[in-house]
DOTOR-475300 format. One record per residue: x, z, y of N, C-alpha, C in turn; residue in one letter. Coordinates in Angstrom, 1 decimal. Example, Ala and Ser with C-alpha at 12.3 -4.5 7.8 and 13.67 -1.06 7.14 Angstrom:
BEGIN
((13.2, 7.8, -5.7), (12.3, 7.8, -4.5), (13.2, 7.8, -3.3), "a")
((12.8, 7.1, -2.2), (13.7, 7.1, -1.1), (12.9, 7.9, 0.0), "s")
This chain:
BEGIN
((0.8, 0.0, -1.2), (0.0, 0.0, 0.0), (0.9, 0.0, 1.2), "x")
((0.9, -1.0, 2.2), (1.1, -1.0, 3.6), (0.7, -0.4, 4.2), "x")
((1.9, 1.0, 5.5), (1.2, 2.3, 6.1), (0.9, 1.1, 7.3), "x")
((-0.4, 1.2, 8.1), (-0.8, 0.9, 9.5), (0.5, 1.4, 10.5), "x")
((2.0, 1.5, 10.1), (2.6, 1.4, 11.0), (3.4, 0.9, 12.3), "x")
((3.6, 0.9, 13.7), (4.1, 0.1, 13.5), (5.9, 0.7, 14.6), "x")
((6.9, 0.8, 14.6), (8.1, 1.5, 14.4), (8.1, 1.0, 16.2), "x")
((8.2, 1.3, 17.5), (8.8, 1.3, 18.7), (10.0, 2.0, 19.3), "x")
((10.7, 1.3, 19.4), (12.1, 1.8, 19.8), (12.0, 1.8, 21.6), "x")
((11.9, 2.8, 22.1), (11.7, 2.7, 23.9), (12.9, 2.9, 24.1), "x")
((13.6, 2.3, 24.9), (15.2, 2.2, 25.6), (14.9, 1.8, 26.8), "x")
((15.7, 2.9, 27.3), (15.6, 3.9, 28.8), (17.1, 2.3, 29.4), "x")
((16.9, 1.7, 30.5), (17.7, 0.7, 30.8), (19.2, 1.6, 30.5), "x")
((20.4, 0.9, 30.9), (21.8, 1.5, 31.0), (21.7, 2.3, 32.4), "x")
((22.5, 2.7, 33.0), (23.2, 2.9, 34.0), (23.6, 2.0, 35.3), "x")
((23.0, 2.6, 36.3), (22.7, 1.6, 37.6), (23.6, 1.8, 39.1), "x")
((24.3, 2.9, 38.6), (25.1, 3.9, 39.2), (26.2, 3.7, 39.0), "x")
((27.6, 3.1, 40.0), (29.2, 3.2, 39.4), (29.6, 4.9, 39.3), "x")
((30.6, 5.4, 38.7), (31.1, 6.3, 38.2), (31.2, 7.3, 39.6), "x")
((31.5, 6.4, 40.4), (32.4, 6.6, 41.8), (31.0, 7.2, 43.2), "x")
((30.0, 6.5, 42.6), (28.6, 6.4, 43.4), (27.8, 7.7, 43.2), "x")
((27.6, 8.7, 44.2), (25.9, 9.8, 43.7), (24.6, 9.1, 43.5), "x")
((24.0, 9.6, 42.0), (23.1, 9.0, 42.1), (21.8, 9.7, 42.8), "x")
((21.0, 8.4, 43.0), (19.7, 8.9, 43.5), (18.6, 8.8, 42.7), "x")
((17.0, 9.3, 43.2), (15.9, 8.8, 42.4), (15.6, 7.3, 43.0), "x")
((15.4, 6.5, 42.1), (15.2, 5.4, 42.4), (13.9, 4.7, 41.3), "x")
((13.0, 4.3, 41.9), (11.8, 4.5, 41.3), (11.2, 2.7, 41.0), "x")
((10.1, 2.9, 41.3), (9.3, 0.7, 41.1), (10.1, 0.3, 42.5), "x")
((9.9, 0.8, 43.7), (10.5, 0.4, 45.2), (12.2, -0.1, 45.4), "x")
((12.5, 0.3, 44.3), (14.3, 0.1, 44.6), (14.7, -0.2, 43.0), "x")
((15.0, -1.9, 43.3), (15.6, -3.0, 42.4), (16.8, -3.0, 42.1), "x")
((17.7, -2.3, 41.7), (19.2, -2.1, 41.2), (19.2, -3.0, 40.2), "x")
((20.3, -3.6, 40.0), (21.2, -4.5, 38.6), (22.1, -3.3, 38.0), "x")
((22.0, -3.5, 36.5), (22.6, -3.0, 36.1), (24.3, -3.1, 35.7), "x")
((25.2, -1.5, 36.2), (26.6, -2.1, 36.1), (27.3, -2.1, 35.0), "x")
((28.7, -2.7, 35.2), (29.2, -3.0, 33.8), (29.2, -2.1, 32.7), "x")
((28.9, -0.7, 32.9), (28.6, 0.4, 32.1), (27.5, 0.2, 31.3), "x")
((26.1, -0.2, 32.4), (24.8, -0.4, 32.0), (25.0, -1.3, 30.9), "x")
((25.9, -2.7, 31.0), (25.4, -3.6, 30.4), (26.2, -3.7, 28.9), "x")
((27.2, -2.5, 29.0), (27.9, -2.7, 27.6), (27.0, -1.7, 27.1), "x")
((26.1, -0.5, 27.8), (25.5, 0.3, 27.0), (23.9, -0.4, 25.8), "x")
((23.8, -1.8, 26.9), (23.0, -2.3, 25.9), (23.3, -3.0, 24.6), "x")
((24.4, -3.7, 25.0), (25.2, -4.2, 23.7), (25.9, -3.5, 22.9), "x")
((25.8, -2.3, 22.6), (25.6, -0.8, 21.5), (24.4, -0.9, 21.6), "x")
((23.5, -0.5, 22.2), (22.3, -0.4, 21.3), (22.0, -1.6, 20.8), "x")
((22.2, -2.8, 20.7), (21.7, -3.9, 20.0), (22.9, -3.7, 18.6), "x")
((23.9, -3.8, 18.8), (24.5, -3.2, 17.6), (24.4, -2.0, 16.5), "x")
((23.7, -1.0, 17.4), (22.9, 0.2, 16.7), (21.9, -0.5, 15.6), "x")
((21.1, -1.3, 16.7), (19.7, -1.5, 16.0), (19.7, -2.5, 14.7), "x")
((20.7, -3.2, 15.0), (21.3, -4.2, 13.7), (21.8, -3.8, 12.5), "x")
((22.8, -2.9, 12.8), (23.5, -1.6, 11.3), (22.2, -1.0, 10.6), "x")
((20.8, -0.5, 11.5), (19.9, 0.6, 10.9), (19.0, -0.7, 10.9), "x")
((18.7, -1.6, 10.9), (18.0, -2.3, 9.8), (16.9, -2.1, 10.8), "x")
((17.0, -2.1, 12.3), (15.7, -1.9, 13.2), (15.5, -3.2, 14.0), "x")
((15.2, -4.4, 13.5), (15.8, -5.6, 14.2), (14.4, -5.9, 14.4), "x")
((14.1, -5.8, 16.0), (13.1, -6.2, 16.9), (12.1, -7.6, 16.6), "x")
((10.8, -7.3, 16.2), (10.2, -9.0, 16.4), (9.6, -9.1, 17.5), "x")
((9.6, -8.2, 18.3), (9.4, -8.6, 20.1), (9.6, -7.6, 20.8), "x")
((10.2, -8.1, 21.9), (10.9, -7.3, 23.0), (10.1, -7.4, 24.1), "x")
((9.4, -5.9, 24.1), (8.7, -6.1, 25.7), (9.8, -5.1, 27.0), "x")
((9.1, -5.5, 27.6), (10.7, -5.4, 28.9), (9.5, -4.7, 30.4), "x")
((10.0, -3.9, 31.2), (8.8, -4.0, 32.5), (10.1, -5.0, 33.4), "x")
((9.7, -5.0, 34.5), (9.3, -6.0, 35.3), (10.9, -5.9, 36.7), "x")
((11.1, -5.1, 36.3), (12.5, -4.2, 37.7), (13.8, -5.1, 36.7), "x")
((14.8, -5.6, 37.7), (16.2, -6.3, 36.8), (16.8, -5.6, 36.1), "x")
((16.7, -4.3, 36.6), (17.4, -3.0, 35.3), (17.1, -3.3, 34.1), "x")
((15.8, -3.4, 34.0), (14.8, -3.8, 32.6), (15.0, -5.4, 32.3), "x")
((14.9, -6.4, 33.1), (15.2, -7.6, 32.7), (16.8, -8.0, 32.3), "x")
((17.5, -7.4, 32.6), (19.0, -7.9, 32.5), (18.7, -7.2, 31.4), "x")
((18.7, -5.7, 30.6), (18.9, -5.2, 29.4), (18.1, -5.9, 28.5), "x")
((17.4, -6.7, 28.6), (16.6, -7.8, 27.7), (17.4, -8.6, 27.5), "x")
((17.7, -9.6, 28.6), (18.4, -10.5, 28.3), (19.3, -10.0, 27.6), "x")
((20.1, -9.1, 27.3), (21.4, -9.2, 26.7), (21.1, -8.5, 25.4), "x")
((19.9, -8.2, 24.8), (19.0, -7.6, 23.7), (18.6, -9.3, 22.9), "x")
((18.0, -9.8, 23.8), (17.3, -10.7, 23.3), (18.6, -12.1, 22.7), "x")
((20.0, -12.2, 23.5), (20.9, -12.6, 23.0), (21.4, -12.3, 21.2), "x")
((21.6, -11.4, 21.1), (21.5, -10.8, 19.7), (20.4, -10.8, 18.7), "x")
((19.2, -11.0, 19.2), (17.8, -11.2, 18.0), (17.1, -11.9, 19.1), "x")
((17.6, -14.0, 18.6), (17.3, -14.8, 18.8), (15.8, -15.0, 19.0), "x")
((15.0, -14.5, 17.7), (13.6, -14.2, 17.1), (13.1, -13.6, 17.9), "x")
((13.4, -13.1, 18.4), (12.5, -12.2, 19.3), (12.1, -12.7, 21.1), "x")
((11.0, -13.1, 21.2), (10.6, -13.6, 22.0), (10.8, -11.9, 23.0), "x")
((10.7, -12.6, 24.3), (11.1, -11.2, 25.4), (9.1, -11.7, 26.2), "x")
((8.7, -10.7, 26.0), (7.3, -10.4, 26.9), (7.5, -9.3, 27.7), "x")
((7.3, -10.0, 29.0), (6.2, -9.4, 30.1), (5.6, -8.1, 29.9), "x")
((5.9, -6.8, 30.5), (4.6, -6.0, 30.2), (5.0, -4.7, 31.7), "x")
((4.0, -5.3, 31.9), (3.6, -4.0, 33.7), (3.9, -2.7, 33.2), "x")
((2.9, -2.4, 32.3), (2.7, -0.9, 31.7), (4.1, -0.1, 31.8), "x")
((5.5, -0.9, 31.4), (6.6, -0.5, 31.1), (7.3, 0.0, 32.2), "x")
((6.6, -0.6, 33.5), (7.5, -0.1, 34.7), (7.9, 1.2, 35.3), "x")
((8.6, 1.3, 36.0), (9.1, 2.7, 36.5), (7.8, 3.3, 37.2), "x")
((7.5, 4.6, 37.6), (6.7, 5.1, 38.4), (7.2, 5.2, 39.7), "x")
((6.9, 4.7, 41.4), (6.9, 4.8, 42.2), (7.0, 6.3, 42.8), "x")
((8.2, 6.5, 43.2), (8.6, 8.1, 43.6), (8.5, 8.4, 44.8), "x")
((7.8, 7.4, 45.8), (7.1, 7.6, 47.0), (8.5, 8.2, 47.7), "x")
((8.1, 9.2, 48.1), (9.0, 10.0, 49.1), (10.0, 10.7, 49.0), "x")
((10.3, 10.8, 47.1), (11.7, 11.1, 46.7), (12.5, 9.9, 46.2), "x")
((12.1, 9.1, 46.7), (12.9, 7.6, 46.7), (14.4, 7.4, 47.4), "x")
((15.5, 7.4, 46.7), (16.6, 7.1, 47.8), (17.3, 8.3, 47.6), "x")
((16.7, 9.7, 47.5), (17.2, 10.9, 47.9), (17.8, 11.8, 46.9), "x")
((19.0, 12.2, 46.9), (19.5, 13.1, 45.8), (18.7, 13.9, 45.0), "x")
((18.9, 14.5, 44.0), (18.5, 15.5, 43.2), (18.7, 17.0, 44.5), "x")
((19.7, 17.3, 44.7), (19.8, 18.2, 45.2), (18.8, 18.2, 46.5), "x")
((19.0, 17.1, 47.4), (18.1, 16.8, 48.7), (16.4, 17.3, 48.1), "x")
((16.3, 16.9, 47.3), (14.8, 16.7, 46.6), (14.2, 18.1, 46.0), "x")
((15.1, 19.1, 45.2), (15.2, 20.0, 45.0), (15.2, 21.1, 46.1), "x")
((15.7, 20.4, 47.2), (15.9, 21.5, 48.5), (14.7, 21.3, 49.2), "x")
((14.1, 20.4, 49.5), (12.5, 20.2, 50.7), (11.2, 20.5, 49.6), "x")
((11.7, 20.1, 48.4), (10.2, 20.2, 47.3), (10.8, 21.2, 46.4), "x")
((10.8, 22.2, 46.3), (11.3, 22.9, 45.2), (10.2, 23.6, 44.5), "x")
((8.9, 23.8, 44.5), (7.9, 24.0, 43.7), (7.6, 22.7, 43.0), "x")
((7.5, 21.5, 44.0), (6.9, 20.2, 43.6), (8.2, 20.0, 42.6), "x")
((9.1, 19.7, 42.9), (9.5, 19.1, 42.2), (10.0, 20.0, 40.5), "x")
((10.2, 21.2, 40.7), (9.9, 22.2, 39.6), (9.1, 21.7, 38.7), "x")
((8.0, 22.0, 39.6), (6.5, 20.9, 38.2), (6.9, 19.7, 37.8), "x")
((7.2, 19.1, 38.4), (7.2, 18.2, 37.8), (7.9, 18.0, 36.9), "x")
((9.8, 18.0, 37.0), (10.4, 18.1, 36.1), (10.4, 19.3, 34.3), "x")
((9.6, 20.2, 34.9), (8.9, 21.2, 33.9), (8.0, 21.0, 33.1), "x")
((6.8, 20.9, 34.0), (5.5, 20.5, 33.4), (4.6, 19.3, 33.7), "x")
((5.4, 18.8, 34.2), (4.8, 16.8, 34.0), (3.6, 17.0, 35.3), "x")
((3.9, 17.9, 36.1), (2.7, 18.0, 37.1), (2.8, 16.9, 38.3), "x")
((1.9, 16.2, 38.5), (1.8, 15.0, 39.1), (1.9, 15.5, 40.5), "x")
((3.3, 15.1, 41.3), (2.9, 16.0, 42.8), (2.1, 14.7, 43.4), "x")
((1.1, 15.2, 43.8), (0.2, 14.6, 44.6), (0.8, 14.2, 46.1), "x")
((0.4, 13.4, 46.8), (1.2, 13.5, 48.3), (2.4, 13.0, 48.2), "x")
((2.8, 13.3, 47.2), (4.7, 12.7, 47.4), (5.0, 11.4, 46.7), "x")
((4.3, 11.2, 46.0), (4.6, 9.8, 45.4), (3.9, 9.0, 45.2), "x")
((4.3, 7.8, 44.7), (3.1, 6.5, 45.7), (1.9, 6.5, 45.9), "x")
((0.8, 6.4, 46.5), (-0.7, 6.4, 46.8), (-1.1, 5.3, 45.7), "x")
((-0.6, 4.1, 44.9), (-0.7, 2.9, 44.5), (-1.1, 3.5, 42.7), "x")
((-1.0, 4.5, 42.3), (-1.0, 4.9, 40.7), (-0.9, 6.5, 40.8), "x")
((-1.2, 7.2, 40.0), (-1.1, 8.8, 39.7), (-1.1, 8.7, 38.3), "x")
((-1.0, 9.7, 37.7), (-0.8, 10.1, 36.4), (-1.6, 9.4, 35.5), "x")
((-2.5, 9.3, 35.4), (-4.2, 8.7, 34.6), (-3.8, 7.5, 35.0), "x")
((-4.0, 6.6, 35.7), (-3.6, 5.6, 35.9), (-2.6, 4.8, 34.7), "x")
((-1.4, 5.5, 35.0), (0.0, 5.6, 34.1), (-0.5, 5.5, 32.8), "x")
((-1.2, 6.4, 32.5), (-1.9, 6.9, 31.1), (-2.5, 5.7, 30.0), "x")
((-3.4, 5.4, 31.4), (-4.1, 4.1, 30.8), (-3.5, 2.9, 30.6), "x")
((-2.5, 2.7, 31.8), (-1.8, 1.3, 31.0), (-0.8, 1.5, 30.1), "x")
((-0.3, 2.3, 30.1), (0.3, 2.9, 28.6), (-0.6, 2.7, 27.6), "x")
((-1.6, 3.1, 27.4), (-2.8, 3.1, 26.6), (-3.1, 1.4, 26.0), "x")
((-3.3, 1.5, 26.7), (-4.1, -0.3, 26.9), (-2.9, -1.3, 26.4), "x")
((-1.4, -1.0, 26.9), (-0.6, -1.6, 25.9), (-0.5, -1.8, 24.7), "x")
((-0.3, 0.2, 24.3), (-0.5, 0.5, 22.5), (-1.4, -0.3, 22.1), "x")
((-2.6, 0.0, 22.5), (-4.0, -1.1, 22.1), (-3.7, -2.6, 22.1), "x")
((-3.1, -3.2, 22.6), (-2.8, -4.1, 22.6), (-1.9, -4.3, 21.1), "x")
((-1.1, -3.8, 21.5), (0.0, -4.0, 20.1), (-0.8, -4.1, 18.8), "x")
((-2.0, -2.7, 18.6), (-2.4, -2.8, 17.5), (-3.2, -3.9, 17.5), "x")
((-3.4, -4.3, 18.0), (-4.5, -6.0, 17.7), (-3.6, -7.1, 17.5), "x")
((-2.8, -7.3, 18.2), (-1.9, -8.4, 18.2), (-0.6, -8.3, 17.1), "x")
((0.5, -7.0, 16.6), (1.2, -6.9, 16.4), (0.9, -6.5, 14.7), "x")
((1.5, -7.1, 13.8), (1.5, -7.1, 12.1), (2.1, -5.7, 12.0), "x")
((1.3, -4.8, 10.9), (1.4, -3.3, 10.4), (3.3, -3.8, 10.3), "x")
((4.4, -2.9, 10.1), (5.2, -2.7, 9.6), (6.4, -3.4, 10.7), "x")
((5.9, -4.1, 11.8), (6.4, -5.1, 12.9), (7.3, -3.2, 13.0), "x")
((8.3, -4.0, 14.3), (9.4, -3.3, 15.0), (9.3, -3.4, 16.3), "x")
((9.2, -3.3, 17.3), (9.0, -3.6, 18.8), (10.0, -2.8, 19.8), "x")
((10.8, -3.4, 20.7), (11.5, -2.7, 21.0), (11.2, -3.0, 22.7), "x")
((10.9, -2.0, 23.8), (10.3, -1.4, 24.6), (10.9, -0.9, 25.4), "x")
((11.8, -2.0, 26.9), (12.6, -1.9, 27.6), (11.6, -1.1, 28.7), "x")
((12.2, 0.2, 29.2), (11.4, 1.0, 30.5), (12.5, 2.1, 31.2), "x")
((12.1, 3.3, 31.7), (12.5, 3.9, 32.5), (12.1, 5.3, 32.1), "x")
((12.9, 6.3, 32.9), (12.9, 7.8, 32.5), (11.3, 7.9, 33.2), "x")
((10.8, 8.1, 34.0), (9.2, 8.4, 34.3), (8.4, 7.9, 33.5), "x")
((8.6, 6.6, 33.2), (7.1, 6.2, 32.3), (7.9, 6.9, 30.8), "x")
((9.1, 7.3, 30.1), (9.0, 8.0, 29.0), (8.2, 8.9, 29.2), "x")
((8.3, 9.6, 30.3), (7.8, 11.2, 30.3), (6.2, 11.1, 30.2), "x")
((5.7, 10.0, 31.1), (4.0, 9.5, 30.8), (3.8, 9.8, 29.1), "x")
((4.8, 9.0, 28.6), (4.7, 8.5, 27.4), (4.3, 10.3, 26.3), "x")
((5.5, 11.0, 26.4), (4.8, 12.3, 25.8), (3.9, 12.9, 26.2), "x")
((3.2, 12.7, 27.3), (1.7, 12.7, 27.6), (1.1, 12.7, 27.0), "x")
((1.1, 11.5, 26.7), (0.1, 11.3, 25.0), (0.2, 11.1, 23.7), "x")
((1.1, 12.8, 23.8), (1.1, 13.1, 22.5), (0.9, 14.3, 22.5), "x")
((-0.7, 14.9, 22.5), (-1.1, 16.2, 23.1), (-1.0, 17.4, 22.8), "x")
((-0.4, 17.1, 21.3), (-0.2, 19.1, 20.8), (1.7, 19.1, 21.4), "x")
((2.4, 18.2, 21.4), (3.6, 18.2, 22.2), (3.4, 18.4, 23.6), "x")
((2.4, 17.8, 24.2), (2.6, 17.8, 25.7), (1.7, 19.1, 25.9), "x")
((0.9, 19.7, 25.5), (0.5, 20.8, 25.5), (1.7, 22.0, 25.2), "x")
((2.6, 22.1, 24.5), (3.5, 23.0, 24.3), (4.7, 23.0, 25.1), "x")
((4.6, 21.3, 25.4), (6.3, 21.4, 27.0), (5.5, 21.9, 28.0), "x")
((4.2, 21.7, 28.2), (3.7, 22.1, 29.7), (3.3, 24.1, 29.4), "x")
((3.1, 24.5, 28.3), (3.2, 25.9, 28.4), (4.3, 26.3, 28.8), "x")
((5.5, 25.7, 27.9), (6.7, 26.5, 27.8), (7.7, 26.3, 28.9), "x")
((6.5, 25.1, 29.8), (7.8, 24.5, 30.9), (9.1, 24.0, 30.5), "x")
((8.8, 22.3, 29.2), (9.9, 22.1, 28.7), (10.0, 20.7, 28.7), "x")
((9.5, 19.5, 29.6), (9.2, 18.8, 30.3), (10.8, 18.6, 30.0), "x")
((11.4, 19.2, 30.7), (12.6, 18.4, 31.6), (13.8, 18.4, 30.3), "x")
((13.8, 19.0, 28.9), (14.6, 18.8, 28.0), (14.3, 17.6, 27.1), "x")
((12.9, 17.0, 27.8), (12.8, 15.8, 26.9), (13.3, 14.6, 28.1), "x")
((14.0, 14.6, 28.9), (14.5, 13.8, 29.5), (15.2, 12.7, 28.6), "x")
((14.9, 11.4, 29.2), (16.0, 10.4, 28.2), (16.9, 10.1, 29.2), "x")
((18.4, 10.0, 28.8), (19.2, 9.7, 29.5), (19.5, 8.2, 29.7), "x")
((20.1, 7.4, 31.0), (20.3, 6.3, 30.9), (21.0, 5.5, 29.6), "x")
((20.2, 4.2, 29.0), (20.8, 3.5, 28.2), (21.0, 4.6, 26.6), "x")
((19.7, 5.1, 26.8), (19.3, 5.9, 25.3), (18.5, 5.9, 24.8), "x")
((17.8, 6.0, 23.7), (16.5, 5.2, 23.4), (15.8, 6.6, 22.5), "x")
((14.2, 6.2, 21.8), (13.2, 6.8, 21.6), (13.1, 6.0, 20.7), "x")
((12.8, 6.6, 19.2), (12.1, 5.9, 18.3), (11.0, 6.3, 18.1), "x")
((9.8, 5.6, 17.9), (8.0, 6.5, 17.8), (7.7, 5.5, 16.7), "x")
((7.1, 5.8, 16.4), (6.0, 5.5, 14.8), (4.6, 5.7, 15.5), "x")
((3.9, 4.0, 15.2), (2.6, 4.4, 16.2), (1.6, 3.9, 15.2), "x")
((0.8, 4.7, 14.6), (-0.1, 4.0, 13.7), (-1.5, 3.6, 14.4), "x")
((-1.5, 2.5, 13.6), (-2.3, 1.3, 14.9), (-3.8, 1.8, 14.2), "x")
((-4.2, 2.7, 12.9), (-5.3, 3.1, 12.7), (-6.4, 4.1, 13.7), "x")
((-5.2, 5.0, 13.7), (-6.2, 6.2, 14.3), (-5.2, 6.4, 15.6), "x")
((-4.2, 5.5, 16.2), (-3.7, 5.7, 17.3), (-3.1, 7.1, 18.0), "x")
((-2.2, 7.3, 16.8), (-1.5, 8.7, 17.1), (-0.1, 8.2, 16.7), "x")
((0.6, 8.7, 17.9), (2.2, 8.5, 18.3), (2.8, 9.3, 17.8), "x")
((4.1, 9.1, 16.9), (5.0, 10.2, 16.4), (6.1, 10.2, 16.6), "x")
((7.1, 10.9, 17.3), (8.5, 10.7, 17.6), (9.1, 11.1, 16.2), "x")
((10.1, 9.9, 16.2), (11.1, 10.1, 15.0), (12.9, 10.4, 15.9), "x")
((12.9, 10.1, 16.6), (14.2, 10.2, 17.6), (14.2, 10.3, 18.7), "x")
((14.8, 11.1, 19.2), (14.3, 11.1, 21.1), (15.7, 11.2, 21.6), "x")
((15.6, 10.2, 22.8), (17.4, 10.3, 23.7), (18.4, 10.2, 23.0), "x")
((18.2, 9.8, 22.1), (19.3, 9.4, 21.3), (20.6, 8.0, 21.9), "x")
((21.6, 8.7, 21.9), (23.0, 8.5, 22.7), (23.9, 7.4, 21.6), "x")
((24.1, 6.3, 21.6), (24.9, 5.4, 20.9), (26.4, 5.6, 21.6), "x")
């Protein structure tokens, strides 16, 4: 018997930042290319995913060159794999902590931004008027849904995006996102640049299961 599964690998772009550079939050508003760091961190993970037998039959990508360049150089290695378009994947718009250090951000928001990196609390007012949380939710949603109609039980999908829309992403997975938001543990599921997430998404009853999280090649 064939499980209704179907295996998504999310990989967090590379690195946008030289060594030498402080980074900032940089959100859908601010279009960075990725640097030579970024771009060898993708070509290890395509070599990861080839050794473990995780060889992509389609690469969806969002829409920012961080995310398009790590495609292209994904999609060079697994010819087969057509590269799709998908909104849902894109960064979330950080409104007014756009541009601005961690520390700068931490110093004028320090409740707001606490929640948020804690307990996934959507600061209202600070970031873009254009989407909020639910919003996020749903086109996340409406993707998965998609996949399960369109994509063959046992397919592999590999799912170019950003550190905000991961954190949407354990959203909806609610006895987890219920227990990071008690325990205020949000911010230790951070994925780091150019590290990836493996989930198991059964296209039956539409429940997400992490098999790997942040995982560092």
């Amino acid at each position: 018997m064939i499980l209704p599964l179907i295996q998504i690998v999310f990989l967090r772009h590379g690195n946008t930042f030289e060594s030498t550079e402080t980074p900032v939050q940089i959100g859908s508003k601010t279009d960075l290319s990725l640097t030579l760091k970024g771009q060898e961190q993708a070509q290890k993970i395509a070599g990861y995913l080839t050794e473990n037998k995780l060889i992509p039959d389609h690469i969806y990508t969002g829409p920012l060159k961080r995310h398009l360049e790590t495609a292209d150089i994904l999609a060079n290695h697994f010819i087969n794999a057509p590269v799709i378009p998908a909104p849902a994947l894109n960064e979330l718009d950080y409104g007014q902590w756009e541009g601005k250090s961690i520390d700068a951000i931490s110093t004028q928001w320090p409740k707001a931004y606490q929640a948020w990196c804690e307990q996934a609390i959507w600061p209202i007012g600070i970031f873009g008027d254009q989407a909020n949380l639910f919003s996020h939710q749903t086109a996340l949603k409406n993707w998965l849904d998609d996949l399960s109609c369109n994509t063959e039980p046992t397919s592999t999908i590999l799912a170019i995006t950003s550190n905000g829309l991961l954190k949407i992403l354990l959203t909806l997975i609610p006895d987890l996102a219920l227990t990071l938001f008690e325990n205020h543990r949000f911010d230790q599921y951070k994925v780091k640049t150019g590290h990836f997430c493996l989930i198991e998404y059964n296209i039956l009853n539409k429940k997400l299961s992490i098999k790997k999280w942040n995982i560092s090649i």
